[in-house]
Structure formats: C-alpha cells, structure tokens
N, CA, C and O atoms as a MOPAC input file, in Angstrom:
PM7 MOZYME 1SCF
protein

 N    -64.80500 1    44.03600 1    17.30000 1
 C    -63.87100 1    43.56900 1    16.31100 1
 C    -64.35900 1    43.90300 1    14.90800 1
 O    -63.56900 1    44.35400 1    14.07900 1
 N    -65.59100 1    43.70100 1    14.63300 1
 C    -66.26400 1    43.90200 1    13.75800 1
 C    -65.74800 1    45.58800 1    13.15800 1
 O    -65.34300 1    45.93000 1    12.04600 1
 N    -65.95700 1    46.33600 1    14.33900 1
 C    -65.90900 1    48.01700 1    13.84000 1
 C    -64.71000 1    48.10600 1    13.39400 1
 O    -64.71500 1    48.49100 1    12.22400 1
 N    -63.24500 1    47.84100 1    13.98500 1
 C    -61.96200 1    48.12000 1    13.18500 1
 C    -62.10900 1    47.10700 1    12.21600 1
 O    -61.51200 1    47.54500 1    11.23200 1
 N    -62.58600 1    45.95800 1    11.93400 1
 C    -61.98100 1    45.62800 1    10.83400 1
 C    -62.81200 1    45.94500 1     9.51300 1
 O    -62.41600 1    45.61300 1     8.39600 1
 N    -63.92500 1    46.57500 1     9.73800 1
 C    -64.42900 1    47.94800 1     8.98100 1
 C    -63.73100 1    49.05100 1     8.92200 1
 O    -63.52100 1    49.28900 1     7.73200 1
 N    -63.16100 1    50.02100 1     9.74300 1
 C    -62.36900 1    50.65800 1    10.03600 1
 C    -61.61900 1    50.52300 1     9.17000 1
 O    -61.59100 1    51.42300 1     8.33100 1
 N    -60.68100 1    49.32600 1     9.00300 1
 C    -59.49800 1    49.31800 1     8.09800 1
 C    -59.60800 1    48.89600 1     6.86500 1
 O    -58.58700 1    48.92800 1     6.17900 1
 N    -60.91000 1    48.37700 1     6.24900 1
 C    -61.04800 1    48.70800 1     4.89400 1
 C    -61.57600 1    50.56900 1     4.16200 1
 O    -61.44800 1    50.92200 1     2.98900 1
 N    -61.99000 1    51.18500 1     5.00700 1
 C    -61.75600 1    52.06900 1     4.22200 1
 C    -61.03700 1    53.64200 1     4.94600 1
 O    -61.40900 1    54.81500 1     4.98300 1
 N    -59.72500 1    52.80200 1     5.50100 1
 C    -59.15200 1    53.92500 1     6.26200 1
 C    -58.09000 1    55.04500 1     5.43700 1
 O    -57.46400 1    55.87200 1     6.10000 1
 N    -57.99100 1    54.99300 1     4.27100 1
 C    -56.98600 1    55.96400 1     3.55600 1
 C    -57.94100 1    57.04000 1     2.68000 1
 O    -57.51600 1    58.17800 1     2.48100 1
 N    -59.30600 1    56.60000 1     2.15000 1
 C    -60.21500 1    57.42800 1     1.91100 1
 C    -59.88200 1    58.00000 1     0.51300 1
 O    -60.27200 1    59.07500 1     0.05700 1
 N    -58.99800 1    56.97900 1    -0.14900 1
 C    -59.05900 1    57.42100 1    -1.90600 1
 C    -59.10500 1    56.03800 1    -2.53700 1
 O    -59.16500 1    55.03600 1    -1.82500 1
 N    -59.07900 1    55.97900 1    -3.73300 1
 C    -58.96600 1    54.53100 1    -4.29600 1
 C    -57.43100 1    53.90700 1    -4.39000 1
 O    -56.57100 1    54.78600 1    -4.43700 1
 N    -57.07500 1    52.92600 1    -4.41600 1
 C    -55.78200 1    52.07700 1    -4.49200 1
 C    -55.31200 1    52.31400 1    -5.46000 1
 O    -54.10000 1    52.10300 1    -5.49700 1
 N    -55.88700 1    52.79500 1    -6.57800 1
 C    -54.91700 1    53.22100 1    -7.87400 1
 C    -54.28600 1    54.74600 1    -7.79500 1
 O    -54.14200 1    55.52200 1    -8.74000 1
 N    -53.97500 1    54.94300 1    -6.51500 1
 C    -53.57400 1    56.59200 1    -6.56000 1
 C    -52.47800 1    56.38000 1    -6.08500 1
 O    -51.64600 1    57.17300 1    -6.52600 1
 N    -51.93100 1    55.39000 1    -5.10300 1
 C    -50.59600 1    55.43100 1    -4.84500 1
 C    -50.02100 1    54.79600 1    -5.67300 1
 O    -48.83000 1    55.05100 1    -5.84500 1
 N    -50.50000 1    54.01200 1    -6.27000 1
 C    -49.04300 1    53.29100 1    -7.47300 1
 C    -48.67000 1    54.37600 1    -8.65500 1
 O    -47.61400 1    54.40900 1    -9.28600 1
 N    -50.44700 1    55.75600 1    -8.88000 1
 C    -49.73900 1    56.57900 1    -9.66300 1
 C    -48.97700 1    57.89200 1    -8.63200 1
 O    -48.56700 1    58.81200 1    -9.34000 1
 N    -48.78400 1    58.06600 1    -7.41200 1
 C    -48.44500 1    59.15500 1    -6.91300 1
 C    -46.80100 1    58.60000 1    -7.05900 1
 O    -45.97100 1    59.44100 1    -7.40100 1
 N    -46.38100 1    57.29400 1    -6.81700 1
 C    -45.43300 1    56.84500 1    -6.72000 1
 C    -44.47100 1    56.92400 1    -8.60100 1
 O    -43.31600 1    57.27100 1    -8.84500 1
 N    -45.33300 1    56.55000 1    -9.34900 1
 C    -44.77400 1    56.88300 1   -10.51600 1
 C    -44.39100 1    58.48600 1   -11.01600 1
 O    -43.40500 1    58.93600 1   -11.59900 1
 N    -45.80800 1    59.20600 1   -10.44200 1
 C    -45.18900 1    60.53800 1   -10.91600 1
 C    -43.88600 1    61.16000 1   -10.35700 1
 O    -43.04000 1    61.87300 1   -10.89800 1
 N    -44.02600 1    60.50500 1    -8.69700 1
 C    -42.43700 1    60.93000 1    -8.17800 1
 C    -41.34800 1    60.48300 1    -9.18400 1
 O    -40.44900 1    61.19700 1    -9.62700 1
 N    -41.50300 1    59.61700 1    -9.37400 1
 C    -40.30400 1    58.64400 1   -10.18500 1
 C    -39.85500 1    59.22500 1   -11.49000 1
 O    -38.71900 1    59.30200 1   -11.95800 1
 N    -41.10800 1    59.65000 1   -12.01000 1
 C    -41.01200 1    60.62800 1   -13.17600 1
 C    -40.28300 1    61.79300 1   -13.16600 1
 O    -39.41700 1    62.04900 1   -14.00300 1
 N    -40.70900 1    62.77000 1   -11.92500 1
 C    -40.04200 1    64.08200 1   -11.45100 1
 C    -38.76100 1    63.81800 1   -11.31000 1
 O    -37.86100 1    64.29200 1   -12.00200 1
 N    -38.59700 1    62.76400 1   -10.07000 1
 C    -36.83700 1    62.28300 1   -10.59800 1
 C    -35.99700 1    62.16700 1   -11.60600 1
 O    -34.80800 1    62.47700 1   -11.53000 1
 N    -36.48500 1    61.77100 1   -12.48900 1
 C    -36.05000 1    61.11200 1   -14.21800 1
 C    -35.71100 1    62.65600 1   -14.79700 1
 O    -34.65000 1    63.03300 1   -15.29600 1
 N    -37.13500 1    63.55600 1   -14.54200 1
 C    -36.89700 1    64.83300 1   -15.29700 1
 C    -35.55200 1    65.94500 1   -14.39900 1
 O    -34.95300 1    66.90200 1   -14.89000 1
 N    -35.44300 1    65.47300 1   -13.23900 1
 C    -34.08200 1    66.30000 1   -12.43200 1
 C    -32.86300 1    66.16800 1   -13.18200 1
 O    -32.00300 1    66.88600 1   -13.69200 1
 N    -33.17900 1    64.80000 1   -13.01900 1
 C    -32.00500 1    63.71000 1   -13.89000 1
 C    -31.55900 1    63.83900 1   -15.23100 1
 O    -30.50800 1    63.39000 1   -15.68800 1
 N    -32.35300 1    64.42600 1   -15.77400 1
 C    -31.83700 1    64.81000 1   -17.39600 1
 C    -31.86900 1    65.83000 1   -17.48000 1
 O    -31.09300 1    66.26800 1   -18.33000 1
 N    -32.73000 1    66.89200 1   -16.71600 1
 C    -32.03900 1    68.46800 1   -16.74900 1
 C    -30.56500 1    68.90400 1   -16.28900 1
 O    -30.10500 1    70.03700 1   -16.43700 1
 N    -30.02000 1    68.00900 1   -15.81000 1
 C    -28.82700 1    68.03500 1   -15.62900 1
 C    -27.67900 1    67.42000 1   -16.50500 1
 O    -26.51400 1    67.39700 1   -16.10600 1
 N    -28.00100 1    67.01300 1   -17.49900 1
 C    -27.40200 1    66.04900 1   -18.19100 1
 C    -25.96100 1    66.55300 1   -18.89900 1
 O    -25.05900 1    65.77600 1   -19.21200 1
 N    -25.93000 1    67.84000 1   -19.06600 1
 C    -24.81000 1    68.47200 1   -19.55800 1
 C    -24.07100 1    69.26700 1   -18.82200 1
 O    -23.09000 1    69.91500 1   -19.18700 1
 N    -24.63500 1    69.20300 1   -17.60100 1
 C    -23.58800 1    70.34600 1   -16.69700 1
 C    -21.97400 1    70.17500 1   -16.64200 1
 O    -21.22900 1    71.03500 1   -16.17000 1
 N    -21.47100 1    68.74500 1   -17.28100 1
 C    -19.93400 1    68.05000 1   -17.36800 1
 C    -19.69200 1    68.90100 1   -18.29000 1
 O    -18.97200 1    69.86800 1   -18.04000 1
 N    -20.22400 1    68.71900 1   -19.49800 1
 C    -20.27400 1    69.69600 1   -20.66400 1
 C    -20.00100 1    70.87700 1   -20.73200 1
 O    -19.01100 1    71.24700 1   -21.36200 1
 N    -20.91600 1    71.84500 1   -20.02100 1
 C    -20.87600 1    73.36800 1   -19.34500 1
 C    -19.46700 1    73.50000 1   -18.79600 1
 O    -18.87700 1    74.53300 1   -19.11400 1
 N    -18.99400 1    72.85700 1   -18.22800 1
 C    -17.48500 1    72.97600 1   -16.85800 1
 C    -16.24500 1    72.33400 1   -18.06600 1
 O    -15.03800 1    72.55200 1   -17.96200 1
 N    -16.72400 1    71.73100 1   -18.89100 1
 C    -15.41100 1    71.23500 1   -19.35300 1
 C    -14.24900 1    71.95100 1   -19.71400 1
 O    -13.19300 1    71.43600 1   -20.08400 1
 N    -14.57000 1    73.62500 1   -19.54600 1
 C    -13.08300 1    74.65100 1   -19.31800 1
 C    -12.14100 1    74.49700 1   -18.20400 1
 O    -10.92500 1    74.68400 1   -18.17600 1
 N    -13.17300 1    74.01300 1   -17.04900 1
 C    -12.43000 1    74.57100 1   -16.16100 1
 C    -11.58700 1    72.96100 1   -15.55900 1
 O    -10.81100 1    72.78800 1   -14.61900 1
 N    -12.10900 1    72.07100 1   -16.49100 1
 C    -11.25400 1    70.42700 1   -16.46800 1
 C     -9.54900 1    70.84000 1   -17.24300 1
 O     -8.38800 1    70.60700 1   -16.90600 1
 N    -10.14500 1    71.49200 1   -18.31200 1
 C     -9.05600 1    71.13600 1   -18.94300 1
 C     -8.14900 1    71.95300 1   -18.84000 1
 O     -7.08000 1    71.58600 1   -19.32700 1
 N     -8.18300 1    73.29400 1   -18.21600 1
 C     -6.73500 1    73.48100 1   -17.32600 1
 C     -6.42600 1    73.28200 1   -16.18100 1
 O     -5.52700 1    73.86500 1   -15.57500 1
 N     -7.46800 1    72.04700 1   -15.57000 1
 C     -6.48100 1    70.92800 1   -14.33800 1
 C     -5.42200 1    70.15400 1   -14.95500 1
 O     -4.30400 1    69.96300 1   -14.47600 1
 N     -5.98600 1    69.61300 1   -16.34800 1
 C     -5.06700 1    68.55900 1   -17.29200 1
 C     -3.93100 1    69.02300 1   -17.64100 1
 O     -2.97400 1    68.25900 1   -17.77100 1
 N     -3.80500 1    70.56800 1   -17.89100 1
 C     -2.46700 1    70.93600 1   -18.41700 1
 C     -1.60000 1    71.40700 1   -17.57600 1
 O     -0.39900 1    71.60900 1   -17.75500 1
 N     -2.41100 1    71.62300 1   -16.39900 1
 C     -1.41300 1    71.98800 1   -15.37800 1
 C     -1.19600 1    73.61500 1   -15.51300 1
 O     -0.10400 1    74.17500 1   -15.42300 1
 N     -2.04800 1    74.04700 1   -15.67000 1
 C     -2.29100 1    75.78800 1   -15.81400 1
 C     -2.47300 1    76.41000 1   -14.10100 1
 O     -1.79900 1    77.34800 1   -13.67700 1
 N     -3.41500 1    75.74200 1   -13.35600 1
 C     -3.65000 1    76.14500 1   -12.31900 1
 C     -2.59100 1    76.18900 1   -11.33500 1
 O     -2.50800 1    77.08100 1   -10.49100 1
 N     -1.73500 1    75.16700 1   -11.45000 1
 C     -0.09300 1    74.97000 1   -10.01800 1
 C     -1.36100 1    74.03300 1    -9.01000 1
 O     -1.37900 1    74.11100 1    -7.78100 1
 N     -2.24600 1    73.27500 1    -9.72900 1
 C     -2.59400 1    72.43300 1    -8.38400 1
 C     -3.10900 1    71.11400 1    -8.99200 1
 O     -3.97400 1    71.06600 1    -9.86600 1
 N     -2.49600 1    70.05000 1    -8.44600 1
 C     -2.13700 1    68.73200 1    -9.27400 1
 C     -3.60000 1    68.24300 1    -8.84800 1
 O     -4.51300 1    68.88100 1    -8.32300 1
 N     -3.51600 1    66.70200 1    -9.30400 1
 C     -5.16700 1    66.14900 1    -9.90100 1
 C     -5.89900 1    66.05500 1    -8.24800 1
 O     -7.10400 1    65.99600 1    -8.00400 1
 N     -4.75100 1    66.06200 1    -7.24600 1
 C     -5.49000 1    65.47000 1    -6.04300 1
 C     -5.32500 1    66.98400 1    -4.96600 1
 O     -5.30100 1    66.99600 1    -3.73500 1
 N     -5.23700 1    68.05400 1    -5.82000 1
 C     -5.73800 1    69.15800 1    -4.49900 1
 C     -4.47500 1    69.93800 1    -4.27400 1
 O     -4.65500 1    71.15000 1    -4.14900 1
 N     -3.37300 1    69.56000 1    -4.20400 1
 C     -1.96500 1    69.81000 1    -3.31800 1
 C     -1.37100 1    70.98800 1    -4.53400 1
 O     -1.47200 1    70.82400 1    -5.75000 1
 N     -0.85400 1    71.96900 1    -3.97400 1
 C      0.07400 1    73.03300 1    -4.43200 1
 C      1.05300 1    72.17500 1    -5.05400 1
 O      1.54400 1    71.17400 1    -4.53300 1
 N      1.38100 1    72.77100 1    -6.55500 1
 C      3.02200 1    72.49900 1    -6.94200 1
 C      4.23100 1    73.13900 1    -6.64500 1
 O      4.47200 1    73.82200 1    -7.64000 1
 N      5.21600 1    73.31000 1    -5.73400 1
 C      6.09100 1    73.94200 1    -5.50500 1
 C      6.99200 1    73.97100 1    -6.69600 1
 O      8.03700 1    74.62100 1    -6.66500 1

C-alpha cells in the first residue's frame, strides 16, 4: 500500500503549476482565433447587401423568386 500511495504522489512527473499554465495558454490561443476573426462580417458585407435588395432572385430564407 505503501508503494502506490508513493506511486501517486509523484505520478505526472512535472510540477502542479504547469497545468493551470498549459490550460491558460490554450485559453489564450482561443481568444487569439477569436479575434483574428473579428471582421470577417465586415469583409462579406457585399455580398449581405444584395440579399437585402433583392438583386440575387433569392429571398432571406433560400427559396427562388418566381
């Protein structure tokens, strides 16, 4: 009993402050996906605004205008 519960104090083999930062840097990388994208609405907003006027013949929900 003695050996695993040795065993399981030093079974991950780094210090405890590495997953709370491996977990932040993910979180970080997320954040930075997240705002590199931030204008792509921006970029497309041509191709919105002749859904709005009705340029294309195809109404807001998909369907052909006859």
């Amino acid at each position: 009993m003695t050996f695993l519960a040795e065993a399981a104090e030093h079974a991950s083999g780094v210090p405890a402050y590495v997953f709370p930062l491996v977990g932040a840097l993910f979180f970080a990388f997320l954040g930075f996906v997240t705002w590199s994208f931030r204008d792509v609405a921006y970029r497309h907003s041509h191709k919105f605004e002749a859904t709005r006027t009705h340029e294309t013949g195809v109404d807001e929900f998909g369907r052909t205008e006859i």
